[in-house]
C-alpha positions as CSV (number, residue, x, y, z in Angstrom):
1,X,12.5,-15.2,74.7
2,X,10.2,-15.7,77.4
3,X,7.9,-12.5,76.5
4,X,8.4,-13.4,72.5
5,X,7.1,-17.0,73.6
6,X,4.0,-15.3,75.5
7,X,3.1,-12.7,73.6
8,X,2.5,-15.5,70.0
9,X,0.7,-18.0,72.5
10,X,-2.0,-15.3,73.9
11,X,-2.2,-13.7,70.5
12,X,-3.2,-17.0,68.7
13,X,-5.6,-17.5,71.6
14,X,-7.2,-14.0,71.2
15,X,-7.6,-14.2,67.5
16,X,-9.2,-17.8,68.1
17,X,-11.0,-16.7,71.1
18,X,-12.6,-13.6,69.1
19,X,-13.9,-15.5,66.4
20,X,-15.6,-18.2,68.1
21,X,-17.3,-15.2,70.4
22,X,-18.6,-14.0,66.8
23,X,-19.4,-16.6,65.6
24,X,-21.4,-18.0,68.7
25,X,-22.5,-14.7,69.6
26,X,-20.8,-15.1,73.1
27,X,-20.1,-11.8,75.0
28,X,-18.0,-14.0,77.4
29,X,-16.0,-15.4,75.0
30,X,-15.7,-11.6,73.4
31,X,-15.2,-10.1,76.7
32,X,-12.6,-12.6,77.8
33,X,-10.6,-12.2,73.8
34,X,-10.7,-8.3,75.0
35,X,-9.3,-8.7,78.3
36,X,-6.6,-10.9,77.0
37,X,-5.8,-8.7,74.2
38,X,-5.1,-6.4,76.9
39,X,-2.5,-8.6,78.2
40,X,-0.9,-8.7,74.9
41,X,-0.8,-5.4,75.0
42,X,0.9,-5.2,78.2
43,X,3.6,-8.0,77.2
44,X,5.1,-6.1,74.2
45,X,5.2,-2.9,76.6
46,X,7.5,-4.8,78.7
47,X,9.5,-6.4,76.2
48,X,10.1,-3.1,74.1
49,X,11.0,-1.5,77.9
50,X,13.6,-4.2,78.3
51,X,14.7,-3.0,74.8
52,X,15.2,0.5,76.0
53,X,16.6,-0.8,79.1
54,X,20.0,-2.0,77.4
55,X,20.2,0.8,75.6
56,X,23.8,3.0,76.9
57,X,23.7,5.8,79.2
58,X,24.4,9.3,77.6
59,X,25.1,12.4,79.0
60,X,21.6,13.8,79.0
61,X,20.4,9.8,80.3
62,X,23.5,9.5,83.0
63,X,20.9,6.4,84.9
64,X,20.4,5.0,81.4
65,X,16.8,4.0,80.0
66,X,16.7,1.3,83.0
67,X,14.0,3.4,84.7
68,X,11.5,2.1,81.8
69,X,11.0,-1.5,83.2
70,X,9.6,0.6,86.4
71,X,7.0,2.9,84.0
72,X,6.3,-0.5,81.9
73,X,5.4,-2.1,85.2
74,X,3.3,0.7,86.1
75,X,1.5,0.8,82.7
76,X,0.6,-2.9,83.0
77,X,-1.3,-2.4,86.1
78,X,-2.8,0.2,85.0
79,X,-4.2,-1.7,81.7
80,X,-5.1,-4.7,83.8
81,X,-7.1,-1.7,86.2
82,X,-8.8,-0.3,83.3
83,X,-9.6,-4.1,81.5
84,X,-11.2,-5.2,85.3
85,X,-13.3,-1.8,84.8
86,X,-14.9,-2.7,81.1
87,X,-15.2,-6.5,82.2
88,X,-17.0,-5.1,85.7
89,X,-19.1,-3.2,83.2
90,X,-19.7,-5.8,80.9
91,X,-20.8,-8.1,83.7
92,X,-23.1,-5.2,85.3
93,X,-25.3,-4.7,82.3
94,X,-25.4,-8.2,81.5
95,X,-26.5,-9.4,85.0
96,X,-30.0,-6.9,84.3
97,X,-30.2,-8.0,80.8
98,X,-29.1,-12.0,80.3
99,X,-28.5,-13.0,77.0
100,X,-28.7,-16.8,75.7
101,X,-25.1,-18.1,74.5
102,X,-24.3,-21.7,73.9
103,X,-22.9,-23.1,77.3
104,X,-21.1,-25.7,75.6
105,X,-18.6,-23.3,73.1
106,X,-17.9,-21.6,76.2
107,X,-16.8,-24.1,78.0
108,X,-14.6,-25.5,75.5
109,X,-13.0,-22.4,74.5
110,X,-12.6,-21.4,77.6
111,X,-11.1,-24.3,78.9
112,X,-8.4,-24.1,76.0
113,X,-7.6,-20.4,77.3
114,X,-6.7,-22.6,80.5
115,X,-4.1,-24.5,79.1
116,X,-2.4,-22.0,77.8
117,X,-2.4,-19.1,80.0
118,X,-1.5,-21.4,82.7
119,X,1.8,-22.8,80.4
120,X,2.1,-18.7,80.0
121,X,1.7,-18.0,83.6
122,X,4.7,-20.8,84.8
123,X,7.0,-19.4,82.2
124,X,6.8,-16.1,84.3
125,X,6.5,-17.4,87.5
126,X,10.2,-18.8,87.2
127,X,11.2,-15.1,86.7
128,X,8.7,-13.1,89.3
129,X,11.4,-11.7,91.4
130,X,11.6,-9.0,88.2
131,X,8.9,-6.4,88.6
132,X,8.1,-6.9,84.8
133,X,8.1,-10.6,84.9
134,X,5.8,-10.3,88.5
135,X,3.6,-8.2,86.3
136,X,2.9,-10.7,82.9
137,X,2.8,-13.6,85.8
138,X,-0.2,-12.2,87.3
139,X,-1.8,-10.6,84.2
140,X,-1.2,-14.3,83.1
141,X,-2.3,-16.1,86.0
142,X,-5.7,-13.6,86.0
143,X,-6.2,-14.6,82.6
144,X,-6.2,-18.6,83.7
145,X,-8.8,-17.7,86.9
146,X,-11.2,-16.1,84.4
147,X,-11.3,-18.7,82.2
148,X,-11.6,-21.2,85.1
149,X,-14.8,-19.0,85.8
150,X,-15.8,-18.9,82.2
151,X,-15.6,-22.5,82.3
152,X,-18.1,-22.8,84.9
153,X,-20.3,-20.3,83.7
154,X,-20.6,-22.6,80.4
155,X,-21.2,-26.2,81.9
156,X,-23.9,-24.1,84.6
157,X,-25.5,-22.8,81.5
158,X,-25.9,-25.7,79.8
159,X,-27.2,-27.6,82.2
160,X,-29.5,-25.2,83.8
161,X,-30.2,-22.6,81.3
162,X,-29.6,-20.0,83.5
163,X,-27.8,-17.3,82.1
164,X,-26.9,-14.6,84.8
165,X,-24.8,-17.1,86.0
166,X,-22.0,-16.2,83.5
167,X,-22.0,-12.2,84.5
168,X,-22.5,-13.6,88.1
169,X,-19.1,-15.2,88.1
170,X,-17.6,-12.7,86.3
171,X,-17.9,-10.0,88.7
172,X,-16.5,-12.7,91.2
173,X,-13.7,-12.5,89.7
174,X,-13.0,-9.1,89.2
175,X,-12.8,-9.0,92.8
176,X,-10.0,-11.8,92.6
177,X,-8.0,-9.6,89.7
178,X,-8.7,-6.3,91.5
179,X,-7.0,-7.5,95.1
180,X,-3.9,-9.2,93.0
181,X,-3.8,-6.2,91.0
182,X,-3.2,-3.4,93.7
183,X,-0.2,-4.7,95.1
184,X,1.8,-4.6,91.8
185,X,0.4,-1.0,91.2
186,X,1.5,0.0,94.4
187,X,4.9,-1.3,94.5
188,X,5.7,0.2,90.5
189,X,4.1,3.8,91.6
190,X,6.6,3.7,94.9
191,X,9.2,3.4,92.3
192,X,8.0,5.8,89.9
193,X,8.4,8.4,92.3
194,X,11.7,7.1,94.0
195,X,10.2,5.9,97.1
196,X,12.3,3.4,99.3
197,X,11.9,-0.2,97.4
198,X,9.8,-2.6,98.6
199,X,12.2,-5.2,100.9
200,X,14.6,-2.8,101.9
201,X,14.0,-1.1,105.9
202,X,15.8,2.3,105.9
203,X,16.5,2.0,109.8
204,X,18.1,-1.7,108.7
205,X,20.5,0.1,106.1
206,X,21.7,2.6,108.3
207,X,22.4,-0.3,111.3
208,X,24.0,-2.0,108.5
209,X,26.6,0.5,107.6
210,X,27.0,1.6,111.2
211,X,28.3,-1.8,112.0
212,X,31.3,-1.5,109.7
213,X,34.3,-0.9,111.6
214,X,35.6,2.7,111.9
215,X,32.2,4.1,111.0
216,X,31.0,6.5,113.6
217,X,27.9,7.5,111.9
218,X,25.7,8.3,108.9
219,X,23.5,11.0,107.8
220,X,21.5,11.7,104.6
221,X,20.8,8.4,103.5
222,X,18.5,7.6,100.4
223,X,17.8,4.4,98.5
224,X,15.7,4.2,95.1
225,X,15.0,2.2,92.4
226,X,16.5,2.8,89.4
227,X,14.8,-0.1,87.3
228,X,13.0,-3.0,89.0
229,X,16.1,-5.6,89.5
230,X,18.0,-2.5,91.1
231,X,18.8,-0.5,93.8
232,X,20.8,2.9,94.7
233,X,21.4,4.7,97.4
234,X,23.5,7.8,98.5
235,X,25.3,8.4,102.1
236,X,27.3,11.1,103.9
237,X,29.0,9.0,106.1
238,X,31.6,9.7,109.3
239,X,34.6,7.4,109.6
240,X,37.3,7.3,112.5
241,X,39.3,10.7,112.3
242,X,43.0,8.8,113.0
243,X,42.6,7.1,109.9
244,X,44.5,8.0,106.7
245,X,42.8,8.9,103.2
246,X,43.5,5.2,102.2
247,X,42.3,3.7,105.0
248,X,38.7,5.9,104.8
249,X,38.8,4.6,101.2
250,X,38.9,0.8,101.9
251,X,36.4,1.7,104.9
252,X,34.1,2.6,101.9
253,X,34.7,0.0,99.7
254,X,34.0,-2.4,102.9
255,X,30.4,-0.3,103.1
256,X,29.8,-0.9,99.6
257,X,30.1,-4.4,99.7
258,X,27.6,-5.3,102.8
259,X,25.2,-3.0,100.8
260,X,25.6,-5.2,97.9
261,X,24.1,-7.9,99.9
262,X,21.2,-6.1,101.1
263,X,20.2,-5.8,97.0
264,X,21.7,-2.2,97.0
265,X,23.9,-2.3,93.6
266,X,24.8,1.2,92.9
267,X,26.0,3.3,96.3
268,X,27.3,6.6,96.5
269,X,28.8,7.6,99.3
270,X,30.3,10.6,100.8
271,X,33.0,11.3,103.4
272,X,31.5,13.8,106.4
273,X,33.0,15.2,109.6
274,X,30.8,14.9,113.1
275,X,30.6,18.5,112.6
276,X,28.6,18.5,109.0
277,X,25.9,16.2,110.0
278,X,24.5,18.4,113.1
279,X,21.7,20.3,112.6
């Protein structure tokens, strides 16, 4: 609901946004309609992802389809990357070669594209602790910090007639999107190649099954992401020789459930002797 509630509000926007920029003959206001098309774009990735998500595993997808939310994540910040690139461009060729546009419309406009990426933006932020959600917050919140320039841009314009100020700004915040950007694509490529999640210390994990009683040690540990809200991992682990079959089992289940609480969902785990783990 909250995607389907995001993706009509900025697509309303974009469609108004666009039309004043023809008819005003305002790159910014063009530029800006692109850049949040692009985060329409990026909302309906996620959303048909989720779709996927749900979908049963099979015997050809044993995980499931959860591992699109992590390649939807991934795609976003690579849309925002390559919208940040045309905008940077944009703002470039129009610092060298200003181009009047009414300051007022701008501003206006503009400050409407406030209002609502910002109600946009809150809607996510209440979600953030999924990847997905993380990424439509920040393509969101980006959106609301241009306009906020745009804003400025406009009433500068108007006032002083100056109009390198608007690609001025604009590159300003490009910067602002760029340094926001990198950390979401860097935490949905770790998990696109099945890299330790971001949160979870492997050294911790290991100290944490250790400390359950009758374990004597643990070898061959690996923890991925299998979409972004969760976490496996897969163990050979050593328990107290003396104990019966039973009494390794419920030393397991005792494992699995301290991994539960540090975000580790889905644990595998495999009974080893001293003797399999050297070398």
């Amino acid at each position: 609901n909250v995607f389907l509630v995001g993706i009509a509000l900025n697509l309303v926007f974009v469609l108004a946004e666009a039309i004043a920029g023809m008819a005003y003959n305002s790159m910014a206001l063009l530029t800006d309609a692109g850049h949040n098309l692009s985060d329409v774009a990026s909302l309906v990735v996620s959303l048909v992802a989720f779709w996927i998500a749900k979908k049963q595993s099979s015997a050809a997808y044993t995980y499931g389809f959860k591992k699109t939310t992590v390649l939807a994540a991934l795609t976003n910040a690579v849309i925002l990357l390559v919208a940040i690139g045309i905008l940077g461009y944009e703002s470039i060729t129009r610092l060298f070669h200003p181009q009047p546009v009414e300051g007022g419309v701008i501003a206006w406009v503009a400050a409407i594209g406030i209002i609502i990426n910002s109600i946009s933006a809150y809607l996510f932020f209440r979600q953030k602790g999924e990847l997905n959600s993380r990424a439509a917050y920040l393509h969101l919140l980006a959106d609301a910090l241009v306009s906020v320039g745009v804003v400025i841009a406009g009433i500068a314009i108007t006032y002083t007639k100056i109009y390198w100020i608007d690609p001025a700004i604009g590159l300003v915040i490009m910067v602002v999107i760029l340094i926001s950007t990198w950390g979401l694509l860097r935490d949905s490529f770790k998990m696109t190649i099945d890299a330790v999640p971001v949160g979870i210390e492997l050294d911790a994990i290991k100290q944490v099954i250790k400390g359950v009683e009758h374990v004597t040690g643990v070898h061959h540990v690996h923890v991925w992401s299998i979409s972004t809200t969760e976490n496996a991992l897969t163990a050979h682990v050593v328990v107290d020789e003396n104990l019966s079959f039973e009494e390794k089992l419920k030393v397991i289940a005792a494992i699995k459930h301290q991994l539960e609480h540090q975000n580790i969902h889905h644990s595998t785990l495999e009974l080893a002797k001293e003797v399999q783990l050297e070398g």
